[in-house]
C-alpha positions in Angstrom: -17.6 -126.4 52.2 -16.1 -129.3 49.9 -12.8 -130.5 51.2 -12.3 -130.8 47.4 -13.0 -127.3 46.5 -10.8 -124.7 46.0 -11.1 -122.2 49.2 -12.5 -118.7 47.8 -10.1 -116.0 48.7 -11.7 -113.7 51.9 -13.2 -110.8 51.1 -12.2 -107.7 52.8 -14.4 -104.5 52.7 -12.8 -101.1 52.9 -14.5 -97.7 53.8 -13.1 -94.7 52.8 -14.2 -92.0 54.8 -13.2 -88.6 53.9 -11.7 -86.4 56.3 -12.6 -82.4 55.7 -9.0 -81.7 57.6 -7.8 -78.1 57.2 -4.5 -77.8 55.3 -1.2 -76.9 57.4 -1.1 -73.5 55.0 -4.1 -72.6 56.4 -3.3 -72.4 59.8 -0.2 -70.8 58.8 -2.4 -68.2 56.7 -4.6 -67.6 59.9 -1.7 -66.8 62.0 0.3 -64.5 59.8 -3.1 -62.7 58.7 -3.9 -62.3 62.4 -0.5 -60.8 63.1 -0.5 -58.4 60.1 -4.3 -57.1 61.2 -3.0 -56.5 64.3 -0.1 -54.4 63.1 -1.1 -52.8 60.4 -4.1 -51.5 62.6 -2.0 -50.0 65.1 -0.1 -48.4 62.5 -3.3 -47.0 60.6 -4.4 -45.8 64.5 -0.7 -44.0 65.0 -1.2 -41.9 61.1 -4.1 -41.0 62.3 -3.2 -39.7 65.5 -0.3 -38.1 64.0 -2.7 -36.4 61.4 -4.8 -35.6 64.6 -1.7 -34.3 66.0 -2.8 -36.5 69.3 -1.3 -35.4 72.6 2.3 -37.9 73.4 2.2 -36.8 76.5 -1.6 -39.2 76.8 -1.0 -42.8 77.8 -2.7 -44.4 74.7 -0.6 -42.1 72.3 2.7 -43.6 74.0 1.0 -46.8 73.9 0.5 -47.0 70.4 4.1 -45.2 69.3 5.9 -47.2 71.7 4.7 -50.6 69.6 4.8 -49.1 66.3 7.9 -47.3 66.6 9.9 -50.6 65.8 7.2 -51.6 63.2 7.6 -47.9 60.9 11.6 -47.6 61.7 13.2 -49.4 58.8 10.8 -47.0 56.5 11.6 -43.8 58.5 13.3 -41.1 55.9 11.9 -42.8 52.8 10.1 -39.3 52.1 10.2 -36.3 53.9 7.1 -35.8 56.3 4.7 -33.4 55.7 3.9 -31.0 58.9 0.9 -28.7 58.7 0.8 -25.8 60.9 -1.2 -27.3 63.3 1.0 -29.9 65.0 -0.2 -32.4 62.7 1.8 -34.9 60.5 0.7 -37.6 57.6 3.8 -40.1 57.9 4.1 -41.6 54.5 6.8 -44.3 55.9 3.6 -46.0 58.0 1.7 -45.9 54.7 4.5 -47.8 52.8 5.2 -49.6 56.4 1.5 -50.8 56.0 2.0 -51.5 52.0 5.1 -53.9 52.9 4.1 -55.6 55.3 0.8 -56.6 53.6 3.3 -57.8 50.6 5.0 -59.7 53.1 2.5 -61.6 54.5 0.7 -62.3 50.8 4.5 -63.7 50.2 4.4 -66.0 53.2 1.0 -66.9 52.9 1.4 -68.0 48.7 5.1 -69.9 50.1 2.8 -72.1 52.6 0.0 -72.8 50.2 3.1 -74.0 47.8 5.2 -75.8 49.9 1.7 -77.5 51.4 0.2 -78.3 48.1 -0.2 -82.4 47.8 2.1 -84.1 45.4 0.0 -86.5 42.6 1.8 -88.3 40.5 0.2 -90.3 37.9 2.0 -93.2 36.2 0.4 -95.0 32.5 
């Protein structure tokens, strides 16, 4: 190199390496679609028990009522409950329990996506 000569700026090479990282929403999406599979199948197993008109006095049958009491409750009375002859009961408040909750967890899942989504902004 010429003492005379203008020093050439250093050259710096940069990789970009793309990461294939899952989003925070869908995580959150995961989890709140676990949960809701795991209530709304307990509450499709108690209307059909109660259409089977299922023995209470069984473990299992108190098992699944115990949990999904608290889960149909806030829908109880909503419409009256048909009762056939035969001990056994379709609960349309568990249908519209199941129908909810489902809306719920869309609604939660749509918020994360949103509230997730990566800002861009372009300036001319």
């Amino acid at each position: 190199m010429n003492p005379h000569e203008p020093a050439r700026p250093t050259e710096y090479r940069r990789d970009v390496v793309q990461k294939d990282a899952a989003s925070p929403a869908f995580g959150i999406a995961w989890i709140v679609y676990v949960v809701l599979g795991l209530g709304v199948g307990l509450i499709i197993i108690r209307v059909l028990l109660k259409a089977l008109a299922a023995n209470t006095g069984a473990a299992f049958t108190g098992f699944v009522y115990g949990i999904t009491d608290p889960l149909v409750a806030p829908f109880q009375g909503i419409f009256a409950t048909r009762q056939a002859g035969t001990g056994s009961v379709f609960e349309f408040s568990s249908v519209v329990a199941i129908v909810v909750y489902a809306l719920v967890a869309w609604a939660i899942v749509r918020l994360a996506a949103l509230a997730s989504r990566r800002r861009t902004t372009t300036t001319y």
